[in-house]
BARO-579863 format. One record per atom (N, C-alpha, C): y, x, z. Coordinates in steps of 0.05 Angstrom, whole numbers, plus 32768, in hexadecimal, padded with zeros to 4 digits. Atoms other than C-alpha are relative to their C-alpha. Layout:
# BARO-579863
YXZ
...
//
This chain:
# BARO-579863
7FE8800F8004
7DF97FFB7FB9
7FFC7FED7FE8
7FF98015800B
7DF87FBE7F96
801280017FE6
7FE17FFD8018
7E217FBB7F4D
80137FEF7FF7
7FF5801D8008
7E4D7F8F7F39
7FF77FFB7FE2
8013800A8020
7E357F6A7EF6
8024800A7FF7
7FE97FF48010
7E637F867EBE
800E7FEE7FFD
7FE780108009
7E867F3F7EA9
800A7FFF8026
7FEC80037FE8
7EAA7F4B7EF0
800780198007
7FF17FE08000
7EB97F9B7EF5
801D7FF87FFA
7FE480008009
7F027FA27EFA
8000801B7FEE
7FEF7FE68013
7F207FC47EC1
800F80128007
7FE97FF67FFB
7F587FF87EC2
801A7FF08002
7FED80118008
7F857FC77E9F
80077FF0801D
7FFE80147FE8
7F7E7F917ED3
8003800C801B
7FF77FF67FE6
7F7C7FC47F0F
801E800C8000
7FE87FFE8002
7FB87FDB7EF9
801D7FEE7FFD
7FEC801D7FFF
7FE07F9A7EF1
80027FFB8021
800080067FE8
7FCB7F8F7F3A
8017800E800C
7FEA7FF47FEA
7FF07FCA7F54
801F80007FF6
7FE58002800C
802A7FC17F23
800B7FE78012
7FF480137FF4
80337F817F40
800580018020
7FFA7FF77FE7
802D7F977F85
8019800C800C
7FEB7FEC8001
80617FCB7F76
80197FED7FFF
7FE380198011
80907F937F5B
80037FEE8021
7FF280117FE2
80897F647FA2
800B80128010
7FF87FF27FEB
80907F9E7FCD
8021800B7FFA
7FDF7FF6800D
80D97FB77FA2
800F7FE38004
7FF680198006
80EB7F6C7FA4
7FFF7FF5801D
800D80007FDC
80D47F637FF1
7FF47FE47FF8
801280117FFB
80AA7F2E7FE4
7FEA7FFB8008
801D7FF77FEC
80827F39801F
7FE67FEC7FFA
801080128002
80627EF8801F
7FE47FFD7FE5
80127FFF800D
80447EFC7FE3
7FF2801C7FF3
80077FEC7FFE
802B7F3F7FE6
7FE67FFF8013
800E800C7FF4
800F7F288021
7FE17FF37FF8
8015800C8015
7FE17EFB7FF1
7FE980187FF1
80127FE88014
7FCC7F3D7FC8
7FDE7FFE801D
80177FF77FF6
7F9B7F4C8005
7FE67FEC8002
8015801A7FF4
7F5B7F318016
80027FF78019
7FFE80107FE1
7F4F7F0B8056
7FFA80188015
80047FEC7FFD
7F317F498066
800F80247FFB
7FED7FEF800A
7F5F7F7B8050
800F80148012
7FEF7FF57FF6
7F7D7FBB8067
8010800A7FF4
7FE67FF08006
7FC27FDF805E
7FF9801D8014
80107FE27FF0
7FAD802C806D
801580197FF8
7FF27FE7800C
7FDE80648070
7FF8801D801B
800F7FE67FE9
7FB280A18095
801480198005
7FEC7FEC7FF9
7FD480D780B6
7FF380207FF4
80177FEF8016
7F99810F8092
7FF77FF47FF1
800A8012800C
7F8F81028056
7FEE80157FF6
800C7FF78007
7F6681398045
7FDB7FF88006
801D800F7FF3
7F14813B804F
7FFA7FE27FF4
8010801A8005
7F0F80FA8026
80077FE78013
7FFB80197FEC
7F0180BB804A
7FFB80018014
7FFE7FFF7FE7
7F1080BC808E
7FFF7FE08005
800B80247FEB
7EFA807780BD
801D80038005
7FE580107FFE
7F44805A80C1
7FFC7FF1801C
7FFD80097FE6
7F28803F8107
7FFF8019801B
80077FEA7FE8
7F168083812C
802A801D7FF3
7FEA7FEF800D
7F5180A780FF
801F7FF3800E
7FF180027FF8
7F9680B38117
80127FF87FE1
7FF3800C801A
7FC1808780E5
801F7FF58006
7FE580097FFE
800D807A80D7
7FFF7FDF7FFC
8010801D8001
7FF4803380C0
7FE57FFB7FFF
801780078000
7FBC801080CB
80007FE08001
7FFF800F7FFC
7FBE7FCB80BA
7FEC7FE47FF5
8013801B8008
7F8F7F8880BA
80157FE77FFA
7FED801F800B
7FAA7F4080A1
80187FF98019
7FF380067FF2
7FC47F3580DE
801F8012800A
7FE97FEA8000
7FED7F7780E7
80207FFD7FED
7FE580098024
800B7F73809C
80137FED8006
7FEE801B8000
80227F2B80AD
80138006800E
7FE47FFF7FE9
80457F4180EB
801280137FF7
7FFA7FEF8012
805E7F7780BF
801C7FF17FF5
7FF38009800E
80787F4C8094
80157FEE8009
7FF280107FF8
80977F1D80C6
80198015800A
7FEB7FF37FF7
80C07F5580E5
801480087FEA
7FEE7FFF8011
80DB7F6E80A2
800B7FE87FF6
7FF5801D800A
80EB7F23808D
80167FF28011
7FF780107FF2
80FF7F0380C4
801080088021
7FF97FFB7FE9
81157F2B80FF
800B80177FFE
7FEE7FE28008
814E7F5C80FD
80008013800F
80017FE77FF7
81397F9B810F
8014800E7FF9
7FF17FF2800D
81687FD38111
7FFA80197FE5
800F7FE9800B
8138800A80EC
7FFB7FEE7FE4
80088009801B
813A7FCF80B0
80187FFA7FFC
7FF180108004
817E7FBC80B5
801D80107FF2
8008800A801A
819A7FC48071
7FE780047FF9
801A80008008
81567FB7805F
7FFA80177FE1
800F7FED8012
81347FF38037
80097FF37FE3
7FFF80018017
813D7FED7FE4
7FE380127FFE
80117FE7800A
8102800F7FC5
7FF880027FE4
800E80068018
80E3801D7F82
7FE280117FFB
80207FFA7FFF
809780237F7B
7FF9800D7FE2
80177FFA801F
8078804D7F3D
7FDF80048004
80137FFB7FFB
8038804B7F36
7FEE80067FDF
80027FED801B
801280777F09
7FE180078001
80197FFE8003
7FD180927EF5
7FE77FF28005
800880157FF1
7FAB80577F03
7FDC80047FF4
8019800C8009
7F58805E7F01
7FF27FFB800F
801B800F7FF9
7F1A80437F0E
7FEE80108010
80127FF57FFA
7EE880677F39
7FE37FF48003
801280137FFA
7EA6804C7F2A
7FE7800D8008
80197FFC7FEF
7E7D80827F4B
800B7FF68021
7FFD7FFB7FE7
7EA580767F8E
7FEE7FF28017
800880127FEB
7E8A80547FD0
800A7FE3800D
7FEE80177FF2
7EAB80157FCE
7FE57FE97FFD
801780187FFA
7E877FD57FEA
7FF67FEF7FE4
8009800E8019
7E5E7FAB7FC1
801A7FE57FEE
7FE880138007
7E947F7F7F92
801780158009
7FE47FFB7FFB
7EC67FAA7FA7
7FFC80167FE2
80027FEE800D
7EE17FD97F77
801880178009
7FEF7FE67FF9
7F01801E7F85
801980107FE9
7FE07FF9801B
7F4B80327F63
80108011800C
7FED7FE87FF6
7F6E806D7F69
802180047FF2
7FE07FFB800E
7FBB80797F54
8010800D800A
7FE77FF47FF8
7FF980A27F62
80137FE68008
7FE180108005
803280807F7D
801B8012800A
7FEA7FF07FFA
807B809C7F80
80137FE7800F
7FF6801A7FF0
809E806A7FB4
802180128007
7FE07FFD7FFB
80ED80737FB2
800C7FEC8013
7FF5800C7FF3
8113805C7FED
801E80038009
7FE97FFE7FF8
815C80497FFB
800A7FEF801A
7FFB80167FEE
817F8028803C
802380118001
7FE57FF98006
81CB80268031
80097FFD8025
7FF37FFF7FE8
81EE80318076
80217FFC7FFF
7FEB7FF07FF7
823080458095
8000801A8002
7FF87FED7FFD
8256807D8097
7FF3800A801D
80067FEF7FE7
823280AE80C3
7FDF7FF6800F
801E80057FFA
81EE808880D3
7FF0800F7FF2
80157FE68002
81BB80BF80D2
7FEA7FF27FE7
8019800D8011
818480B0809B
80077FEF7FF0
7FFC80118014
81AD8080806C
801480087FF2
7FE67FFC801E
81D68081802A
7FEB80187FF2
800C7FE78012
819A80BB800F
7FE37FEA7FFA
801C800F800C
816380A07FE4
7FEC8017800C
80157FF07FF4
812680BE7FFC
7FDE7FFA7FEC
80108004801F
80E180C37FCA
7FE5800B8019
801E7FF17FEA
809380C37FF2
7FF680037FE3
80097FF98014
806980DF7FBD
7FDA7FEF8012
801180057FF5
801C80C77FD0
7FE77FF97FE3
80158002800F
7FD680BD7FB3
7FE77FE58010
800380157FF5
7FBA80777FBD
7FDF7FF87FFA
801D80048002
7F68805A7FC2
800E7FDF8003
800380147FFD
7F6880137FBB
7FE27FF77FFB
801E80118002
7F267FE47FC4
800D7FE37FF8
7FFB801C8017
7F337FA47F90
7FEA7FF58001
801D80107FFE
7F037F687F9B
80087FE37FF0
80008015800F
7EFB7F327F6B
80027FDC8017
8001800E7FF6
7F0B7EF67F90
80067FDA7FF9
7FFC80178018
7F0E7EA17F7D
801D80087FF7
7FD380008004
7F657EAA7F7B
8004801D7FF5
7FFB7FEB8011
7F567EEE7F53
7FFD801A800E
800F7FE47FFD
7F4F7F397F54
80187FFE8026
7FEE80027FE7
7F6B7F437FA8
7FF680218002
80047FDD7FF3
7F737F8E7FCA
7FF57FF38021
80167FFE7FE8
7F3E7F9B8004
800C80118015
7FF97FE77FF6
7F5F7FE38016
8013800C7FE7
7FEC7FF58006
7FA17FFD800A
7FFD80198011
80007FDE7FEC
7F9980468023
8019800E7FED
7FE780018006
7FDB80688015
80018024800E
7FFC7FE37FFC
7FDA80B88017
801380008003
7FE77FF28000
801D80D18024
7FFF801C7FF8
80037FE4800D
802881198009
80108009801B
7FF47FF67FE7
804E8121804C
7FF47FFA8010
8014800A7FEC
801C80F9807C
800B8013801B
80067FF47FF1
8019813180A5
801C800A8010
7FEF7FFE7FF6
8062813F80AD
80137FE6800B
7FE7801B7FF8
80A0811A80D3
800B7FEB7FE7
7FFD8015800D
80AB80DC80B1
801B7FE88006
7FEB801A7FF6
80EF80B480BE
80087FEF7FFD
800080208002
80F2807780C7
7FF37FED7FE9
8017800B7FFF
80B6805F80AB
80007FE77FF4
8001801D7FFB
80C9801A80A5
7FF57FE57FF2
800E80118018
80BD7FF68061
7FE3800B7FFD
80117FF9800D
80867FEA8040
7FF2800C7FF2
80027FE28019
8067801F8016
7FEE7FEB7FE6
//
């Protein structure tokens, strides 16, 4: 494996601004430019086992699994097309926490490998009596990102997105994590 020369290693500092800011479009829904965070190449990964490490996200049974093109349409449905499963559209608040560097991991050449907690709080205000709204609800999860230096700045490669529930029923799904 190939190294990256040291004046281009992402720091903590700077991997951590990434996902702060990430945290901030997705609470703000500014899909679009969230959108931007990825590379051209880029997935959005939320596996349904997250145990055993890294599991192939193409042979693996996954709650998301998404390429540029997915995300977008993603993003077009929460933006632009009123679903009922969005409609008051989700509130959320993203923490994100323990944020380091793994620089023995297996990430591609230029890429770099980042691990963090996130605590993702979600609200969707309803009516009286609609099942699943008016209760905030909290995913707890443990996150791998692959960060690649790119000309328009540090971009995410792989959003993989443990859930601490994965494995259990999940309702209504809908926002973004």
């Amino acid at each position: 494996m190939a190294s990256v020369p040291t004046a281009e290693r992402v720091g903590v500092e700077e991997a951590a601004a990434l996902l702060y800011r990430e945290a901030r479009l997705l609470d703000e829904r500014r899909y679009d430019e969230w959108l931007d965070l990825f590379t051209e190449d880029g997935i959005y990964w939320l596996p349904i086992h997250t145990e055993g490490g890294d599991a192939d996200p193409r042979s693996a049974i996954s709650i998301i699994y998404d390429d540029a093109a997915r995300r977008g349409e993603r993003v077009f449905r929460a933006l632009e097309t009123p679903v009922l499963d969005q409609s008051p559209p989700s509130r959320t608040v993203h923490l994100v926490a323990n944020v380091e560097i793994d620089r023995d991991g297996d990430a591609a050449p230029g890429d770099t490998r980042v691990h963090c907690v996130q605590s993702i709080s979600e609200m969707r205000a309803g009516g009286p009596g609609q099942a699943g709204l008016n209760e905030p609800r909290t995913f707890a999860a443990r996150c791998e990102y692959r960060l690649r230096r790119e000309a328009g700045g540090l971009r995410i490669a792989l959003k993989k997105v443990a859930l601490l529930e994965s494995d259990q029923p999940i309702y209504n799904l809908t926002f973004i994590v």
